[in-house]
C-alpha positions in Angstrom: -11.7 -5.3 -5.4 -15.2 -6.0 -4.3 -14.7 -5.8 -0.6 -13.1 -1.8 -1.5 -16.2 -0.4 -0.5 -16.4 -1.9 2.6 -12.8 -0.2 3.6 -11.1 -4.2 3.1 -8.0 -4.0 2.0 -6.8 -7.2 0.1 -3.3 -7.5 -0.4 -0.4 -10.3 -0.7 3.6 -10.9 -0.2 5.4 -12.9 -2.7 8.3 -14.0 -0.9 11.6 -14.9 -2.2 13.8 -17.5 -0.5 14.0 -16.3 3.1 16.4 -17.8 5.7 13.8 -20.1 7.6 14.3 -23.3 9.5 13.2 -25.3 6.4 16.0 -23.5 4.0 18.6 -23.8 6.2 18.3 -27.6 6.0 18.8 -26.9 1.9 21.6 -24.6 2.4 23.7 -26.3 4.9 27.1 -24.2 3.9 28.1 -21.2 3.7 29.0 -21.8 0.5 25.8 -23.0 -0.6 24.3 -19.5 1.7 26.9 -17.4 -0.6 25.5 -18.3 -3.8 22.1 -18.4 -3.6 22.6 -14.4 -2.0 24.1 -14.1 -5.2 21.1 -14.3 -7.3 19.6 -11.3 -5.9 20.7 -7.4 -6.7 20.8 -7.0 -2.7 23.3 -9.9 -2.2 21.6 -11.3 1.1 19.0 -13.6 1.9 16.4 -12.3 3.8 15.5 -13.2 7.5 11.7 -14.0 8.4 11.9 -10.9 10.6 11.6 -9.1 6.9 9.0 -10.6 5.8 7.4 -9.8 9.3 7.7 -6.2 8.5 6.3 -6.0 5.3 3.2 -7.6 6.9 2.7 -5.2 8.9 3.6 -2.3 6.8 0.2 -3.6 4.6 -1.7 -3.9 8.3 -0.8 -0.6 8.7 -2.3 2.6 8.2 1.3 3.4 6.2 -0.4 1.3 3.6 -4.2 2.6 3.5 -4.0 3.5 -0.3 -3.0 0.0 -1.2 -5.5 -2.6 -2.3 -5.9 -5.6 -4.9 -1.5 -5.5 -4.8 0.5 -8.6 -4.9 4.1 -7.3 -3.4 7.0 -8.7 -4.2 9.6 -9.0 -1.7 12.4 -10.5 -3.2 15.2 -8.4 -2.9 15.1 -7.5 -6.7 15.5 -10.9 -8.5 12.9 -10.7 -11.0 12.3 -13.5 -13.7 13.9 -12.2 -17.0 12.1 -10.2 -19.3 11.0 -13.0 -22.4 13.8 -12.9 -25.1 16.5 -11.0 -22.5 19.9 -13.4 -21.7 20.5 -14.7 -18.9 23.0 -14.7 -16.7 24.3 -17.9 -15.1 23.9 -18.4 -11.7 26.6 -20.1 -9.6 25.5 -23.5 -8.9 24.3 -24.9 -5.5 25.7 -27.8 -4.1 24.3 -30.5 -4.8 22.4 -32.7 -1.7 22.2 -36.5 -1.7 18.8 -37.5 -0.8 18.5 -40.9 1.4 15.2 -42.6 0.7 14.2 -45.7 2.4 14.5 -49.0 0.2 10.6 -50.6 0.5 10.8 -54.0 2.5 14.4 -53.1 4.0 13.1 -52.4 7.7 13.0 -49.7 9.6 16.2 -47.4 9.6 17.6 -49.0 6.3 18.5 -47.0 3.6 
């Protein structure tokens, strides 16, 4: 809140699992894509384009009364309030991870 005075806004996005290059590599099925939208109130996984936006809702002048926020974007899946049940989520499917064996060459696994 220091930099305030000095008309410096300082904000930040907490993300929830967006549909990137990376997690589509986790969630290679639709399946998989399925469940995992499941876990939020909004039943989709968000694009990077939506993160994009709430980026530049804060770099905007929309957003010149917000300061010292951390804004979570997560399509309303919050942690559970302590003490509250929880709901089971479906399962993802599991991935089989190759790791080379040490010594083996190259390629081997």
């Amino acid at each position: 809140m220091g930099y305030a005075a000095q008309n410096i806004r300082v904000n930040a996005i907490a993300p929830a699992a967006t549909l990137s290059e990376m997690l589509e590599k986790w969630l290679t099925t639709d399946e998989a894509k399925r469940a995992m939208a499941a876990q939020t109130p909004l039943n989709f996984i968000a694009l990077p384009d939506d993160m994009a936006r709430v980026a530049l809702f804060l770099l905007s002048d929309e957003s010149r009364w917000i300061t010292g926020t951390v804004l979570p974007v997560d399509g309303g899946a919050r942690p559970p309030e302590p003490g509250a049940p929880v709901a089971a989520a479906a399962p993802l499917p599991r991935r089989t991870v190759r790791r080379p064996v040490p010594g083996a060459g190259p390629g081997a696994v």
